[in-house]
N, C-alpha and C positions, 0 to 999 in steps of 0.2 A: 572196890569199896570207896574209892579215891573219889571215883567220878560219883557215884551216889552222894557223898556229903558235901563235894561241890554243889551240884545239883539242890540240893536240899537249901544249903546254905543261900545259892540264887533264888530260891523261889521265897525264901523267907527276910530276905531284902525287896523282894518285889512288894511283897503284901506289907512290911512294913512302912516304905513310902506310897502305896494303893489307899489303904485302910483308910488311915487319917482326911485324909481329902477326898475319897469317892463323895461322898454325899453333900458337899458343898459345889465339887463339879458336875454332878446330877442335876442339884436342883437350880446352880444357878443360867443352864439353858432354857431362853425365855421360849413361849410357844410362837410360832407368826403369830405377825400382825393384825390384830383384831380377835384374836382367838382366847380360848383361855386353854389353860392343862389338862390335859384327859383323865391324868390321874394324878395323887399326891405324888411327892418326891419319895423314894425307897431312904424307910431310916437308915445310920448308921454301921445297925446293927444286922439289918437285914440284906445290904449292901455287901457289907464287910465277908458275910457268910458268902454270900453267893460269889463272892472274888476268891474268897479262900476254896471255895470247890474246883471252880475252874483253873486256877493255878496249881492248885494241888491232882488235878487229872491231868494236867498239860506235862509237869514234871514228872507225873508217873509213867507215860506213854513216851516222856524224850531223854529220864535219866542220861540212859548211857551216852549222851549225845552235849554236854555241857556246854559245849561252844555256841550249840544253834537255843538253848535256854534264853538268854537277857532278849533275842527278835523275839519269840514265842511268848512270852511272859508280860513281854511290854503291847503286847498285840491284845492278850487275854486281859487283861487289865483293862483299857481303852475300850476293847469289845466291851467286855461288861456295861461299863458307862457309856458305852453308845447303845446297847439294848437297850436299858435302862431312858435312858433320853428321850429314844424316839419312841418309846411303849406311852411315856407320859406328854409327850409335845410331837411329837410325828416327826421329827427332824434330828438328822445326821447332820451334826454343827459341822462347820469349815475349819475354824478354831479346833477342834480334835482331829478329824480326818486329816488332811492337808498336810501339819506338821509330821504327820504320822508315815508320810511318805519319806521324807529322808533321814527320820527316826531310823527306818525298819531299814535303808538302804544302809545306812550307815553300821546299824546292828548286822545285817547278812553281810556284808562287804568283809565285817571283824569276821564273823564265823567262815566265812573261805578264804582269809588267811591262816584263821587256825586251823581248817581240817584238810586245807591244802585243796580246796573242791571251789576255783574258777568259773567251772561247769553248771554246778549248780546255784550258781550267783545268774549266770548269762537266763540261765533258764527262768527261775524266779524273775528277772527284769521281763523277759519276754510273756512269759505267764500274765503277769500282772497289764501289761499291755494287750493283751487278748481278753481278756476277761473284761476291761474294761472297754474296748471296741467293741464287744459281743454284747454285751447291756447297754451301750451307749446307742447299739442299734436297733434292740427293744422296747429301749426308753422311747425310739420315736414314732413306735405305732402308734397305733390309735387305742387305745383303751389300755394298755400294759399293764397299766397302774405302778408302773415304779418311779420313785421319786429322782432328782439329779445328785441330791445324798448320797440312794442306792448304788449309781453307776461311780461315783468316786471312792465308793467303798469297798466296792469291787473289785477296786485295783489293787486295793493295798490286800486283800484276803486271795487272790487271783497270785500274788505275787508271795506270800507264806507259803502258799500251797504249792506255786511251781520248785520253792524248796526241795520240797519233797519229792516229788515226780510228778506228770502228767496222769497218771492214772488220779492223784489224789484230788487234784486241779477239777477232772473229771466228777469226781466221787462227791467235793463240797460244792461244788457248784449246783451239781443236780439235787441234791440232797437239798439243798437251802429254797429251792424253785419247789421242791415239791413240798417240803412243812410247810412250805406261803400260800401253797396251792391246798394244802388239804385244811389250814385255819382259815380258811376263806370259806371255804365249804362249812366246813361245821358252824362257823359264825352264821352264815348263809339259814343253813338248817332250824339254827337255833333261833331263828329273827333277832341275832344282838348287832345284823351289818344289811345292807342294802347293797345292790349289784353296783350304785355308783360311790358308795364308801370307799374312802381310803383305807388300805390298809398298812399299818407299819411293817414295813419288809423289811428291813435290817436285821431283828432277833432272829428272825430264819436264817436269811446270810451266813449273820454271824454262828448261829448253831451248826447248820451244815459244815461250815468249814469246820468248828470245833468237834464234829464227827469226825470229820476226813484226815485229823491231824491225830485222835484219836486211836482211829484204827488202822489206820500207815504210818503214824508219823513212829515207830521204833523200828 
């Protein structure tokens, strides 16, 4: 019961300092240059809920796991506001990703000193290094349609997921290529996109992997 109201008690510091400032870091990523927004900024309100779901599934599926909670929580957080971002501007900011890399090394580094797992630090580094060589080499096909966003975003959800294991590394990664692959289609279907439209790939990323943490991560 110890570890549950820690757990609770992390996850309800998260959304306290999330809450407040999601929708001024939402809205104030501008679109490129020459563009405008695709769509408004997500109010406050509607923000706030949708951090509060995903924090609140992230904790349910890692309770008994309290140490690896503040990586995980500080991930779903950011995710949110980077779906959010790139749904309304098409772009995974540098200014959020980038930092987020020795945020989360610094956060996994704490969590294998407290659970004594070296192992799964080495792993998660290596993870996150494969996943982003593995898009960075899809990035340079010809038609891929993924952004350089995509591929630095990779790393950082490549390396949550090597946390966990390789099977799950596995499981988000495919999982996020195929929601990209089947909202592409449907848009397609529906004539709301064109075969040389952009699509924003990040909310799949980020969903798959929040499958894959989901349903391994306890």
């Amino acid at each position: 019961m110890a570890g549950v109201g820690l757990s609770a008690l992390i996850a309800l510091v998260a959304l306290g300092v999330a809450v407040p400032v999601g929708r001024r870091v939402v809205a104030g990523v501008p679109p490129p240059a020459g563009h405008e927004p695709r769509h408004a900024a997500p109010g406050t309100a509607a923000l706030g809920i949708g951090t509060a779901v995903v924090v609140a599934a992230v904790t349910a599926a890692l309770y008994r796991h309290p140490g690896w909670l503040p990586a995980y929580l500080y991930l779903s957080v950011v995710g949110v506001w980077l779906a959010a971002v790139d749904v309304r501007v098409h772009r995974l900011p540098d200014h959020l990703v980038l930092p987020s890399y020795p945020v989360l090394a610094a956060l996994f580094g704490i969590a294998a000193l407290v659970d004594d797992a070296p192992v799964r630090l080495l792993r998660a580094a290596i993870a996150g290094a494969a996943c982003w060589l593995a898009f960075l080499a899809l990035y340079r096909l010809p038609g891929a349609g993924l952004g350089r966003g995509d591929v630095k975003l990779v790393g950082l959800l490549g390396g949550a997921l090597g946390w966990l294991g390789w099977p799950n590394v596995v499981f988000g990664m495919f999982a996020g290529v195929v929601l990209g692959g089947v909202a592409a289609l449907v848009l397609l279907a529906a004539r709301r996109a064109g075969w040389h439209d952009r699509l924003a790939y990040g909310p799949f990323l980020l969903a798959g992997t929040l499958l894959a943490v989901l349903v391994g991560g306890g």
